[in-house]
SENU-986953 format. One record per residue (C-alpha): residue number from 1; residue in one letter; x, y, z. Coordinates in nm, 4 decimals, padded with zeros to 6 digits, always signed. Example, Ala and Ser with C-alpha at 12.3 -4.5 7.8 and 13.67 -1.06 7.14 Angstrom:
BEGIN
- 1/A/+01.2300/-00.4500/+00.7800
- 2/S/+01.3670/-00.1060/+00.7140
This chain:
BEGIN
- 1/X/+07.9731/+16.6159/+08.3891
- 2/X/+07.6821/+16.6636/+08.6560
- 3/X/+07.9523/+16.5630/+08.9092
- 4/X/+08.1805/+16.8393/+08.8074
- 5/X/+07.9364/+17.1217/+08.8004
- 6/X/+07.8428/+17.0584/+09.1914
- 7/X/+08.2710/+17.0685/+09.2291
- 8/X/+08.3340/+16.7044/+09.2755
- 9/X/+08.5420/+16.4256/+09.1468
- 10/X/+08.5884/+16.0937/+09.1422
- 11/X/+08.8708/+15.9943/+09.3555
- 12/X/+08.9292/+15.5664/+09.3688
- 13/X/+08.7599/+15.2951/+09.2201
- 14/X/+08.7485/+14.9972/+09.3780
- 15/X/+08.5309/+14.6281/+09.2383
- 16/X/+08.2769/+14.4850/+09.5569
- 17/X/+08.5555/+14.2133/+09.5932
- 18/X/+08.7485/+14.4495/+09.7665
- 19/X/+08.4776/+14.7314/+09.8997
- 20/X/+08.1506/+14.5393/+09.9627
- 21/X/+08.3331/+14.2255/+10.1534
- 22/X/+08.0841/+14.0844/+10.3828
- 23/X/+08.2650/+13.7518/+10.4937
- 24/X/+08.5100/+13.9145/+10.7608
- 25/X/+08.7677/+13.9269/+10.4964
- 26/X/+08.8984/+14.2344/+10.6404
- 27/X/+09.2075/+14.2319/+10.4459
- 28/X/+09.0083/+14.3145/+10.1064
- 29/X/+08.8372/+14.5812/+10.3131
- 30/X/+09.2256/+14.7489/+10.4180
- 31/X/+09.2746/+14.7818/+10.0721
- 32/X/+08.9471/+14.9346/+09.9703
- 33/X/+09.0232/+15.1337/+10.2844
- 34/X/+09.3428/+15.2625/+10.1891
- 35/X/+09.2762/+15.3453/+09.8784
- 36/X/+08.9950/+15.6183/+09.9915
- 37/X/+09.1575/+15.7230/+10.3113
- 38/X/+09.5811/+15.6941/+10.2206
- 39/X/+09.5092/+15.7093/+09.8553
- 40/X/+09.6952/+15.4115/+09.8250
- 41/X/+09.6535/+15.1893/+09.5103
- 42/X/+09.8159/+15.2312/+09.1294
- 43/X/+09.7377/+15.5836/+09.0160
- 44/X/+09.5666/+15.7258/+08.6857
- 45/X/+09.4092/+16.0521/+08.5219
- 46/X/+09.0970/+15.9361/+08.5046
- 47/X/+08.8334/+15.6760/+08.6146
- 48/X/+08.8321/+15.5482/+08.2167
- 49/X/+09.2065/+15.5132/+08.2441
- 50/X/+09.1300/+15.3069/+08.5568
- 51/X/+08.8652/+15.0295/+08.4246
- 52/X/+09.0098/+15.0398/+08.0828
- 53/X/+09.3231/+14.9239/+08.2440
- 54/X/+09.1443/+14.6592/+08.4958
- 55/X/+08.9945/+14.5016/+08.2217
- 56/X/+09.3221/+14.4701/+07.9837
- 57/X/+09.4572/+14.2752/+08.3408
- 58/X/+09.1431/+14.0814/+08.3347
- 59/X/+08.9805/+14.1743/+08.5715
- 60/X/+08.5609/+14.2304/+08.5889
- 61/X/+08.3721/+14.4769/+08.7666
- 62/X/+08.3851/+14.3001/+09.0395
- 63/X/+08.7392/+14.2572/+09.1235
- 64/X/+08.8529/+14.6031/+09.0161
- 65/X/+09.1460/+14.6806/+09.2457
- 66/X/+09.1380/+14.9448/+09.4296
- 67/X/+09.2821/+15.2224/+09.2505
- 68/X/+09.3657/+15.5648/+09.2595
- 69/X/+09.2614/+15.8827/+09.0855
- 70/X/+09.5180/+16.2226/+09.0084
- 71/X/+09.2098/+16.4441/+09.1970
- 72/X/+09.2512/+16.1955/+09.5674
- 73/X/+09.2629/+16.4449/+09.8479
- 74/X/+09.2413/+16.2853/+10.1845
- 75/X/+08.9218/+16.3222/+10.3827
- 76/X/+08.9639/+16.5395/+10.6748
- 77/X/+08.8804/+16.4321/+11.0172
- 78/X/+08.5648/+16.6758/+11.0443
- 79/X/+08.4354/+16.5410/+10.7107
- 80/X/+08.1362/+16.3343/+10.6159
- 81/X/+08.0558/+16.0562/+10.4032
- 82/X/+07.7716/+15.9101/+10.2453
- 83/X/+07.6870/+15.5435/+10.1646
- 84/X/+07.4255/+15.5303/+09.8809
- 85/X/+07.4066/+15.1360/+09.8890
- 86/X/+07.0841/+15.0533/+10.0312
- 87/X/+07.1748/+14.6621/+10.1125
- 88/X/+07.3144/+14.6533/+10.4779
- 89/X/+07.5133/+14.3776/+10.4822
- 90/X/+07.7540/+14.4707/+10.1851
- 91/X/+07.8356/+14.8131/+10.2508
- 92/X/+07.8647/+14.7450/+10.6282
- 93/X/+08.2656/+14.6438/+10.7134
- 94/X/+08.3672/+14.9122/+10.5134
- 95/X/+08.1335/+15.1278/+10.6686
- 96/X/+08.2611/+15.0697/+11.0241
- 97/X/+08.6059/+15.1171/+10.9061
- 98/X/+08.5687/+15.4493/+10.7739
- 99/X/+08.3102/+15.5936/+11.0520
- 100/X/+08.3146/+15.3927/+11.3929
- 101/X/+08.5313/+15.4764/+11.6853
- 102/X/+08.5823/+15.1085/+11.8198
- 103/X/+08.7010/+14.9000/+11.5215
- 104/X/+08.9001/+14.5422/+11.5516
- 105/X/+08.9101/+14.4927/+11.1636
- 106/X/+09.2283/+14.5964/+11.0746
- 107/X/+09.5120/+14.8323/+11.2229
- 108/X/+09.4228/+15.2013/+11.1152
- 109/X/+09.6818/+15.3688/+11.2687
- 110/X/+09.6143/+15.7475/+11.4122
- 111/X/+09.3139/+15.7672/+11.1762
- 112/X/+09.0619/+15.9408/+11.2864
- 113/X/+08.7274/+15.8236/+11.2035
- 114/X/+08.4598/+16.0866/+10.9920
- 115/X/+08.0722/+16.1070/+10.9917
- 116/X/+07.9393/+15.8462/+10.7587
- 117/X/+07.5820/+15.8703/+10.6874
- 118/X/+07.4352/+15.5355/+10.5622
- 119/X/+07.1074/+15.5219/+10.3256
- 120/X/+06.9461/+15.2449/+10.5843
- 121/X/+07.0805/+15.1195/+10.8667
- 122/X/+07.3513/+14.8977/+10.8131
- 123/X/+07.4548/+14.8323/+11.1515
- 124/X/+07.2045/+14.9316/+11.4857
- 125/X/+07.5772/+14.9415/+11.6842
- 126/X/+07.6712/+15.1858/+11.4366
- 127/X/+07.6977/+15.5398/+11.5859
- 128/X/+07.5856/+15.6720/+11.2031
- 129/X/+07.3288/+15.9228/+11.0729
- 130/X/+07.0390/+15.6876/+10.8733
- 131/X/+06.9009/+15.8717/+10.5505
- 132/X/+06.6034/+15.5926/+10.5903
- 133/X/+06.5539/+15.4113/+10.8930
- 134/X/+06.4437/+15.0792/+10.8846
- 135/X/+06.0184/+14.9885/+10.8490
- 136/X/+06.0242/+14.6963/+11.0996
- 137/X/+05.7488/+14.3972/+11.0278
- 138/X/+05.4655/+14.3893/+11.2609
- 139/X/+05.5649/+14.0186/+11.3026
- 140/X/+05.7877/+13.7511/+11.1624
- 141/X/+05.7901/+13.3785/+11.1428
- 142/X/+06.0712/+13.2819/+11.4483
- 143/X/+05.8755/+13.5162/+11.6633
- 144/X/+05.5344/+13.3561/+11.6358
- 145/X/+05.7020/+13.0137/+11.6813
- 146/X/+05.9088/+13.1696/+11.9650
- 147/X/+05.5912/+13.3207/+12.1344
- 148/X/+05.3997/+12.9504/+12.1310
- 149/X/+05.6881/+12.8183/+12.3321
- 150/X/+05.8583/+12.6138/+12.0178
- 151/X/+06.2290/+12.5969/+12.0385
- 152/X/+06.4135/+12.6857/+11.6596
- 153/X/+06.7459/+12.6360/+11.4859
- 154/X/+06.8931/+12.8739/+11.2259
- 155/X/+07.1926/+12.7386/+11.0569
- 156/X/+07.3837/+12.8664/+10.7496
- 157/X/+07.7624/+12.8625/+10.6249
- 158/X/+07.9309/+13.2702/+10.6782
- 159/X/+07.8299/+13.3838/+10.3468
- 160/X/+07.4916/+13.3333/+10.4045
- 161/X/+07.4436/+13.3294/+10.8128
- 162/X/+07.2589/+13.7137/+10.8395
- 163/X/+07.0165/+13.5349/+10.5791
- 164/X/+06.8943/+13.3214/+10.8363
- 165/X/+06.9237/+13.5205/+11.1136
- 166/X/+06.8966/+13.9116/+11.0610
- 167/X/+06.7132/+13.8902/+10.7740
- 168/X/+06.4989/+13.5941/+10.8512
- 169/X/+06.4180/+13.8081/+11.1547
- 170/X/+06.3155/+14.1656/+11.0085
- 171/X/+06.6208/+14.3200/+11.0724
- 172/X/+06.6799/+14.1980/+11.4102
- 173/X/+06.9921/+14.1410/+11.5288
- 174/X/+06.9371/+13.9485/+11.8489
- 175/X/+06.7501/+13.5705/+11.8489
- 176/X/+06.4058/+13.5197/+11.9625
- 177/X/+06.3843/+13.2893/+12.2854
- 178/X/+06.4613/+12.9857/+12.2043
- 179/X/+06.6535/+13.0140/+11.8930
- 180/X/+06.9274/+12.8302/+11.8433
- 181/X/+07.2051/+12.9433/+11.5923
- 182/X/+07.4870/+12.7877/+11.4189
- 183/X/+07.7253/+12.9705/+11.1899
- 184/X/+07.9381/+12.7932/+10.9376
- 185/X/+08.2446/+12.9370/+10.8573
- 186/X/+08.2809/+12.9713/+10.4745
- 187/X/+08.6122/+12.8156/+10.2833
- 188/X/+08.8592/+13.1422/+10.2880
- 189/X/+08.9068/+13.1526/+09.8817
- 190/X/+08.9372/+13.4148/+09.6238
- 191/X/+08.6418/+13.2911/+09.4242
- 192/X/+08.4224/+13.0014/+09.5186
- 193/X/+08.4450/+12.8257/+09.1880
- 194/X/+08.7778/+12.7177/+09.3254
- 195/X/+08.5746/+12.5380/+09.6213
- 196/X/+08.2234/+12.4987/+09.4424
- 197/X/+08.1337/+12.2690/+09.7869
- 198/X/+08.1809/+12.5264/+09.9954
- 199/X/+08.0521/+12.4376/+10.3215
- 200/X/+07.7632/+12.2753/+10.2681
- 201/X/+07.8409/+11.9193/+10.4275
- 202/X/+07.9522/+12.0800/+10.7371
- 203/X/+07.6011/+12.2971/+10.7088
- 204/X/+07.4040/+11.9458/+10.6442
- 205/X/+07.6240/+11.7834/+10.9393
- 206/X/+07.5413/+12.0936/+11.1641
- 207/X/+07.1495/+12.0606/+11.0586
- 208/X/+07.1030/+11.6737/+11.1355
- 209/X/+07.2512/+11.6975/+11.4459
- 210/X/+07.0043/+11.9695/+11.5552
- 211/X/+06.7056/+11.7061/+11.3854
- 212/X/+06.8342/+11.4552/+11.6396
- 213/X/+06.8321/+11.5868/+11.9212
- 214/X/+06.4685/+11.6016/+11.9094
- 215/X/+06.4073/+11.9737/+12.0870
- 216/X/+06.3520/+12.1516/+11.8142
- 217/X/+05.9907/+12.2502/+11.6397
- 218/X/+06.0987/+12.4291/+11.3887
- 219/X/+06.4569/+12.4007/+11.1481
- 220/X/+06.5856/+12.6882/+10.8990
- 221/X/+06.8997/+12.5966/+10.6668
- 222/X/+07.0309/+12.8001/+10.3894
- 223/X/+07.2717/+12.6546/+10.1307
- 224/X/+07.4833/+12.9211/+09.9869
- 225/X/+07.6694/+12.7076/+09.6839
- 226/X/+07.3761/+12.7852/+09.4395
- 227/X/+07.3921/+13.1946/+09.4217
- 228/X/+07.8008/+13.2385/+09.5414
- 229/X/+07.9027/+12.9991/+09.2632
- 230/X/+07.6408/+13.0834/+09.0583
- 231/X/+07.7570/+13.4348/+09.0660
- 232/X/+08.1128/+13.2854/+08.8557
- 233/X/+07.9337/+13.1741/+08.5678
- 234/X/+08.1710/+12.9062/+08.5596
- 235/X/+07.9638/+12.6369/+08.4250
- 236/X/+08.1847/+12.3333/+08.5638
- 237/X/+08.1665/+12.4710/+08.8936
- 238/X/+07.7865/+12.5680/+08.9164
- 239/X/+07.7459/+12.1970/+08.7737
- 240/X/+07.9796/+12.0757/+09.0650
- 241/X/+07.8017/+12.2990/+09.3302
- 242/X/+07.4213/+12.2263/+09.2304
- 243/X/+07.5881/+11.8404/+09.2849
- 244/X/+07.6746/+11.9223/+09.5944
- 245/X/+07.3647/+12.0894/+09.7105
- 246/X/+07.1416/+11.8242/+09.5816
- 247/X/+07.3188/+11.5502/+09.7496
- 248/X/+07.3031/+11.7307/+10.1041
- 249/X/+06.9632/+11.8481/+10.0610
- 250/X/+06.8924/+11.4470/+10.0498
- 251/X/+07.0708/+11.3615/+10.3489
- 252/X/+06.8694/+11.6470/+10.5296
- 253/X/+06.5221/+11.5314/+10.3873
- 254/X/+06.6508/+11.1405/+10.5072
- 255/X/+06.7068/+11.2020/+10.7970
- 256/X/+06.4416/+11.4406/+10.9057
- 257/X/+06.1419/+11.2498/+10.7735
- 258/X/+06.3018/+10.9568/+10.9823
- 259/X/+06.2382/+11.2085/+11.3027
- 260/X/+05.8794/+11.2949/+11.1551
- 261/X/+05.9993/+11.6480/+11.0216
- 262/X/+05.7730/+11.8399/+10.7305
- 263/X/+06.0244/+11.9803/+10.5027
- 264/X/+05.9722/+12.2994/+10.2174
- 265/X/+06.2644/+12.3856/+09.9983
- 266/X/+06.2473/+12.6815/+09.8170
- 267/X/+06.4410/+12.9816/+09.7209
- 268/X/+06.4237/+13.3539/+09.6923
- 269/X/+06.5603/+13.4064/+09.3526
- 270/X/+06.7602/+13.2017/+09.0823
- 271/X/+07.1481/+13.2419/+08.9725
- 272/X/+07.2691/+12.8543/+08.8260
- 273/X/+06.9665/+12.8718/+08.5985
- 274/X/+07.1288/+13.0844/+08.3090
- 275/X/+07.5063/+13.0993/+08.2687
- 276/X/+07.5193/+13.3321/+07.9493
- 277/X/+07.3095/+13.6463/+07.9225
- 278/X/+07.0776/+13.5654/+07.6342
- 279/X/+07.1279/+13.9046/+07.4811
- 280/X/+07.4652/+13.9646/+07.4898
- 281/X/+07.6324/+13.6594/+07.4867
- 282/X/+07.8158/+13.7155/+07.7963
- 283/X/+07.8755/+13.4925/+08.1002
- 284/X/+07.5816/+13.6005/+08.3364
- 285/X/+07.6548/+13.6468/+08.7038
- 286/X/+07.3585/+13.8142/+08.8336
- 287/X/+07.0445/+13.7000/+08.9952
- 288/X/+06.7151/+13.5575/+08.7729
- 289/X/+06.3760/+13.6440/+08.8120
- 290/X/+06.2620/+13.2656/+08.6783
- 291/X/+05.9750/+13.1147/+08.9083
- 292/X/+06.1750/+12.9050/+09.1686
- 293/X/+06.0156/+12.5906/+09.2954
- 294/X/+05.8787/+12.5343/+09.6339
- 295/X/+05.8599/+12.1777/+09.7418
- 296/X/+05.6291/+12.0088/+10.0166
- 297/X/+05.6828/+11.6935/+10.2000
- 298/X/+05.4857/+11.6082/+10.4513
- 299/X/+05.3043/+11.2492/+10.5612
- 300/X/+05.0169/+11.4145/+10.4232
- 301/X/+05.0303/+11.4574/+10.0657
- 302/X/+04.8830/+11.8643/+09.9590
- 303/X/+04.7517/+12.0477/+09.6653
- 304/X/+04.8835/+12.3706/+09.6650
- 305/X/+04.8156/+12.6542/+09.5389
- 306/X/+04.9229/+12.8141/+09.2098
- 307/X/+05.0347/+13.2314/+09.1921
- 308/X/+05.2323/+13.2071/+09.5250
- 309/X/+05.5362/+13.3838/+09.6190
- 310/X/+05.7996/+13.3772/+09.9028
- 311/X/+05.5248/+13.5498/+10.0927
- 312/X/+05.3280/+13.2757/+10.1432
- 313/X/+05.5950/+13.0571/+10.2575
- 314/X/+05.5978/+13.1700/+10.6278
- 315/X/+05.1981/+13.0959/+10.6475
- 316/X/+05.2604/+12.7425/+10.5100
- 317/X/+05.5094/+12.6789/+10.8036
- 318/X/+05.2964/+12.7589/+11.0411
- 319/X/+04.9639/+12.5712/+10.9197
- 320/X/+05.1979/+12.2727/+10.8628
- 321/X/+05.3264/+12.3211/+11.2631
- 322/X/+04.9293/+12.3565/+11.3777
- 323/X/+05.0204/+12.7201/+11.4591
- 324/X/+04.7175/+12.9872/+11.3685
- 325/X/+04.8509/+13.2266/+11.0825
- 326/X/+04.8128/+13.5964/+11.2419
- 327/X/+04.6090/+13.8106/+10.9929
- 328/X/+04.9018/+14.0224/+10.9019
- 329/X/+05.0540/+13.7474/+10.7102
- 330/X/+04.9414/+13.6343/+10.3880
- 331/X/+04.7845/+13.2625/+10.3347
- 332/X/+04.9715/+12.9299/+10.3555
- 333/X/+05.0160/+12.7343/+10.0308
- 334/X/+04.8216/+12.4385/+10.1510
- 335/X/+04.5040/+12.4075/+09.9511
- 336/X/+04.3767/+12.0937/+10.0205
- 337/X/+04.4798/+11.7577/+10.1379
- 338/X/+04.4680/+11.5025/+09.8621
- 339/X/+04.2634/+11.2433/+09.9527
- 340/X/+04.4149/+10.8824/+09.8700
- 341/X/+04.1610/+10.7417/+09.5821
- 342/X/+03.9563/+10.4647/+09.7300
């Protein structure tokens, strides 16, 4: 109603499958694309019509196919867009398509691009208008290890690879001397319950080789298996990809305590720890809020302490490197050692 008393409409619908692809799977992106710019897609009266009719074919929120509303007009070259999604790394192929002069994804034809203002910046190559620009930190884990002169290695499958690098960094884009990055490609299917191993042997093979070599001080991996397949709610396959994980987590923590590595594994948030929303009986394929654990092994055993978050976990590393911990970052973990009894 609010909508049509400013004079708009709804004009395609299309699930994140198709719209928010972040895993260069530009050919889910065309057909987002298409739909908003050719209005191309199966067409219907109204946006109820639309899901009502995705979910008699089956399909979830999620993979909606793009379709087509009776009000579609085609945007106009001098018109503007806004992207209200405040992630970056969702919204950002389609963003490019839609707004940036050089684009590789797919052939657009004579299209020419319009003004897309994003909510934050999803892109800093992206020639867009920013509603919020981004609040840089003051300092971030890879660049205090880069400033003591410790060489680092990021490593993570596709799916997961601007975890360990953009994010991991504050938002920046380009490594800090000395880091080392490896990217993964992810298995190209539909859903990854279909491949709940994704690629997280080639991640583990990628990660020991780095151990070996011996250069560098400090090692970041990121398995993906546990939130992408988590997100399916299949519980075979979450079974199959926890399996997974666990077993190359072990040949990482093998091989690196061999080389005299300290190892934490942790995790931002949970997914494979609840399968059916307790409420409504539903599969659930969103995130958790459940306390996560955080693991320390080191040749000296540590009490640590209780009440953390993720926010200590950068602190931790460094104490456990012998690196000072620069007042703007909260404490480490470590409490104290614990003293073998006599």
């Amino acid at each position: 109603a609010k909508l049509e008393e400013a004079g708009g409409a709804i004009a395609s619908i299309s699930g994140r499958y198709y719209a928010m692809d972040r895993d260069q799977r530009w050919e889910r992106t065309e057909k987002a694309w298409r739909a908003i710019v050719k209005g191309e897609g199966e067409r219907f009266e109204t946006a109820r019509e639309a899901i009502e009719a995705a979910y008699a074919e089956g399909q979830t929120d999620e993979f909606i196919s793009p379709r087509v509303l009776n009000t579609f007009e085609a945007p106009q070259p001098n018109a503007g867009m806004v992207f209200f999604n405040f992630r970056n790394d969702r919204p950002r192929q389609l963003a490019e398509a839609l707004g940036q002069p050089q684009f590789a994804g797919f052939d657009r034809g004579d299209y020419t691009p319009v003004t897309v203002t994003c909510l934050t910046e999803y892109d800093p190559r992206f020639l867009s208008p920013i509603g919020f620009p981004p609040e840089r930190p003051k300092i971030t884990l890879a660049e205090v290890i880069s400033q003591a002169g410790i060489k680092q290695f990021h490593c993570a499958e596709t799916e997961k690879y601007a975890h360990v690098t953009f994010f991991f960094n504050g938002g920046r884009e380009e490594p800090f001397a000395g880091e080392d990055r490896v990217m993964v490609p992810s298995p190209k299917v539909a859903t990854y319950d279909l491949c709940p191993e994704m690629s997280a042997a080639e991640v583990a093979d990628a990660t020991i080789t780095a151990i070996k070599k011996g250069e560098y001080g400090f090692i970041l991996v990121n398995f993906a298996n546990g939130d992408m397949v988590g997100h399916t709610a299949i519980p075979e396959a979450v079974i199959k990809a926890v399996e997974v994980v666990d077993e190359q987590v072990g040949r990482i923590v093998d091989v690196a305590r061999e080389h005299g590595y300290s190892l934490i594994i942790t995790a931002d948030h949970g997914n494979c720890d609840e399968m059916v929303d307790p409420v409504s009986g539903e599969p659930h394929t969103q995130h958790t809020v459940y306390p996560v654990p955080c693991i320390v092994i080191d040749e000296q055993p540590w009490r640590l302490r209780t009440g953390g978050g993720i926010y200590n976990i950068a602190g931790t590393v460094l104490e456990l490197m012998g690196l000072p911990v620069p007042k703007k970052m909260k404490n480490s973990l470590l409490l104290a050692p614990i003293k073998a009894p006599e």
